[in-house]
Backbone as CSV, one residue per row, in Angstrom:
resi,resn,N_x,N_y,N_z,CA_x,CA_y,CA_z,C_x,C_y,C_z
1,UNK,-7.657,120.137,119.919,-6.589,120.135,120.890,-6.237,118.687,121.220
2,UNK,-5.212,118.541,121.186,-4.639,116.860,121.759,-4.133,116.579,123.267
3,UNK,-4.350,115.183,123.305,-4.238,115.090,124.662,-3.261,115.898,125.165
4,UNK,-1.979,115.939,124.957,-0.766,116.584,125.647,-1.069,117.945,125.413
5,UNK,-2.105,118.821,125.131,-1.713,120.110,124.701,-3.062,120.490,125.690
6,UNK,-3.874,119.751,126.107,-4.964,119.497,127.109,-4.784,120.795,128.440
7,UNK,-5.276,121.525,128.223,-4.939,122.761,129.386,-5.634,121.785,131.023
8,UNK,-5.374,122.672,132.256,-5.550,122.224,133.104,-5.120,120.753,134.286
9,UNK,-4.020,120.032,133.182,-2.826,119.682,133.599,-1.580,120.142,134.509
10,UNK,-1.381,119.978,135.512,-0.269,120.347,136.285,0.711,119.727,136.782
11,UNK,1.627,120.092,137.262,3.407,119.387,137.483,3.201,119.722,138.821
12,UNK,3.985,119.597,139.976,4.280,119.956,141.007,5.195,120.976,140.837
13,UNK,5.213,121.601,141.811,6.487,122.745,141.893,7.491,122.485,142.503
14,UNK,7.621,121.103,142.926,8.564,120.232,143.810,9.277,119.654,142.623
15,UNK,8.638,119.371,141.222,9.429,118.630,139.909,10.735,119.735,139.523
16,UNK,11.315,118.944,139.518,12.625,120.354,138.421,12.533,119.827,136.870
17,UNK,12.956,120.372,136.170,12.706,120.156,134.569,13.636,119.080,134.376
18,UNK,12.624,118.282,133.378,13.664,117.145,133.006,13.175,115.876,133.721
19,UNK,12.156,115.780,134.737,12.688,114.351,136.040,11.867,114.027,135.860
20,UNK,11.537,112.922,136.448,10.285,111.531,136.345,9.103,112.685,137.219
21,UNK,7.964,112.753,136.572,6.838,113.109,137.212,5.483,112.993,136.850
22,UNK,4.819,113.181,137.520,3.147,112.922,137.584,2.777,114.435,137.100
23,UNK,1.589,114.158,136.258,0.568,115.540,136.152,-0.238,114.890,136.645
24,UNK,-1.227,116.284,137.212,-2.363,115.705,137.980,-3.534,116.823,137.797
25,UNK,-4.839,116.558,137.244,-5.808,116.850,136.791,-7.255,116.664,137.469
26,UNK,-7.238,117.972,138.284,-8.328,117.597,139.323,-9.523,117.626,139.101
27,UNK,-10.138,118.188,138.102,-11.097,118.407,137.604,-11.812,116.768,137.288
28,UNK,-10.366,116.518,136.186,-10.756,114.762,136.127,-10.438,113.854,137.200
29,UNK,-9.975,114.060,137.749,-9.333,113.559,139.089,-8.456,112.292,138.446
30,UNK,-7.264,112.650,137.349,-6.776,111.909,137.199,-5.111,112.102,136.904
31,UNK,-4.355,111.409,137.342,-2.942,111.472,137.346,-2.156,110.577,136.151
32,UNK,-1.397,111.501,135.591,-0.598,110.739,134.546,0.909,110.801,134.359
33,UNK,1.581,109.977,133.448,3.140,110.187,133.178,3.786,111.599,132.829
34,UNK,4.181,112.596,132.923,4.701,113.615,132.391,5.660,113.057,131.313
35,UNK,6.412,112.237,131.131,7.149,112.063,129.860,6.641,110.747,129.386
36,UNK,4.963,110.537,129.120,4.269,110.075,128.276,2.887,110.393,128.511
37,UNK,2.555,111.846,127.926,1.086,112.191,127.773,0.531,111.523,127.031
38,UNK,0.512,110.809,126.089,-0.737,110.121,125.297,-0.981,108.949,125.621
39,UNK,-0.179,108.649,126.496,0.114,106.946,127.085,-1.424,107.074,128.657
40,UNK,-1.649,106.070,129.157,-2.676,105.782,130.594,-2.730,107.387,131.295
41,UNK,-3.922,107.033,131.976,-4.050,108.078,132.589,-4.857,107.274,134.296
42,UNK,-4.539,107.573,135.199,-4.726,106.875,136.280,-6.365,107.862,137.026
43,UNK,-7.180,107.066,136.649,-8.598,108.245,137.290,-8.831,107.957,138.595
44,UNK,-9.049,108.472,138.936,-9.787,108.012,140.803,-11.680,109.011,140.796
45,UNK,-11.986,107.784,141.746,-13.463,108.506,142.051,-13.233,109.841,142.887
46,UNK,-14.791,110.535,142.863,-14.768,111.533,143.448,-13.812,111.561,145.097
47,UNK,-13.147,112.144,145.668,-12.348,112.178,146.594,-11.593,111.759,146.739
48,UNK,-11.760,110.398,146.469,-10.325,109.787,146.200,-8.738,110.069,145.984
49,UNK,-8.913,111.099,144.943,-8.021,111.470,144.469,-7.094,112.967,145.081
50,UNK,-8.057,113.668,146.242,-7.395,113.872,147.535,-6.848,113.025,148.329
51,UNK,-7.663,112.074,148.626,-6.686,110.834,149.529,-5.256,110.697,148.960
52,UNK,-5.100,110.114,147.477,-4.281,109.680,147.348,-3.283,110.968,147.309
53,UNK,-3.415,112.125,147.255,-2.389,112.811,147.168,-1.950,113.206,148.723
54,UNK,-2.850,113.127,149.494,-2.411,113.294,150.698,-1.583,111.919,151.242
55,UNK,-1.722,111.246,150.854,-1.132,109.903,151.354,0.647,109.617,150.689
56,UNK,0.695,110.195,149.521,1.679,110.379,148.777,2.569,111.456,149.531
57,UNK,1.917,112.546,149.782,2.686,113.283,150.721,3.077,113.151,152.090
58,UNK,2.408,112.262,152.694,2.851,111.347,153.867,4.225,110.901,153.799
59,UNK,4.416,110.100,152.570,5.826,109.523,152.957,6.660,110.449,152.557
């Protein structure tokens, strides 16, 4: 299986098809480009990566 075909990846339900967005992978606790899966992947330590989504939803 290749990175982009990687199950357990998710979009927001706030994305509409087509637009700049983040997948986000909690398991790994890591967030990436949606229109470049094989490209960085942004990891955060354990919890962290609640913070940052709560903080994102702040603004």
């Amino acid at each position: 299986m290749s990175k982009d075909e990687a199950p357990d990846w998710r979009v927001s339900s706030w994305s509409a098809s087509e637009s700049n967005c983040v997948e986000i992978h909690r398991d790994l606790g890591a967030v990436r480009d949606s229109k470049n899966r094989m490209g960085p992947e942004l990891r955060f330590r354990p919890g962290a990566l609640a913070a940052f989504v709560q903080g994102v939803r702040q603004q």
